[in-house]
C-alpha positions as CSV (number, residue, x, y, z in Angstrom):
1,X,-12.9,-9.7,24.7
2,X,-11.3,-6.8,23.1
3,X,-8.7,-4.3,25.1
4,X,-9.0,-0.8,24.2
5,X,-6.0,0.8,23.6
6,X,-4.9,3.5,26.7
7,X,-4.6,7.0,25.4
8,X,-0.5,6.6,25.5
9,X,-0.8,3.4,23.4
10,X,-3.0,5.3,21.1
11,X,-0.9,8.4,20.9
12,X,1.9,6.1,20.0
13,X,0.6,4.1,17.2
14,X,-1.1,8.0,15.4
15,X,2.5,9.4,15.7
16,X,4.2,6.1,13.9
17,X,1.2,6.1,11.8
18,X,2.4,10.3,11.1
19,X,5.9,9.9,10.4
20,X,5.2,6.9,8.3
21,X,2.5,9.5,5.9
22,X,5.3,12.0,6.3
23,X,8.0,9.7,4.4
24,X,5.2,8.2,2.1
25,X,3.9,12.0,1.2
26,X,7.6,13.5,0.7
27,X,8.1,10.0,-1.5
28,X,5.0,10.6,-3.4
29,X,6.2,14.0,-4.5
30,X,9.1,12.7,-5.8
31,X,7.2,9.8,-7.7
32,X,4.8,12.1,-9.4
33,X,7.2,14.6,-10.9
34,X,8.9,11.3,-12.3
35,X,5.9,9.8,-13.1
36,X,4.7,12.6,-15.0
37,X,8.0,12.8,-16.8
38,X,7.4,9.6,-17.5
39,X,3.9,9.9,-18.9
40,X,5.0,12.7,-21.0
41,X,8.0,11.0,-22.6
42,X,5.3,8.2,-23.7
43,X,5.8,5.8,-21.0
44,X,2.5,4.6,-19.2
45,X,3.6,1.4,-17.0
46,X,5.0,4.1,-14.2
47,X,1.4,5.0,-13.1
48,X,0.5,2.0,-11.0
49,X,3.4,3.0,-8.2
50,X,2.0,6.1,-8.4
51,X,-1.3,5.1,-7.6
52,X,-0.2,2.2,-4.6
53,X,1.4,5.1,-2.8
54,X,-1.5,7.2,-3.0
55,X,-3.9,4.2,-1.8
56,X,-1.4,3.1,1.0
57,X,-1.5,6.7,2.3
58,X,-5.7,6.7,1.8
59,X,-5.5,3.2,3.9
60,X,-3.7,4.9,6.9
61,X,-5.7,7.7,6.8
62,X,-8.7,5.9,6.9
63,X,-7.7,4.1,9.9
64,X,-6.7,6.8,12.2
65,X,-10.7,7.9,11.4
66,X,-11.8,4.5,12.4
67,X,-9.5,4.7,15.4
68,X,-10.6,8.0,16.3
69,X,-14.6,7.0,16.1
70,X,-13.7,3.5,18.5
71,X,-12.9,5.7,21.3
């Protein structure tokens, strides 16, 4: 048997899950002007960060949906 999650519970874990996209987001900005510096200067082994940041943002996004839809 599974428990749904009350509405508090649930506002709790989308506001974590918003600061947490907030830092990662503000972090990604960074990463891409240095990864595009990067790039430019030749270097190509700096774009796989770049792209684990933007996935792990993707994968919390995509659970608040599927959150959202359980309710």
């Amino acid at each position: 048997m599974r428990r749904r999650f009350s509405r508090a519970q649930r506002l709790t874990i989308v506001y974590g899950i918003l600061c947490v996209v907030l830092i990662i987001t503000m972090l990604q900005l960074w990463l891409l002007m240095a990864t595009m510096n990067a790039y430019l200067g030749g270097d190509e082994a700096v774009i796989w960060p770049a792209a684990f940041g933007f996935s792990l943002n993707a994968g919390l996004l995509w659970y608040l949906y599927r959150m959202e839809r359980k309710q």
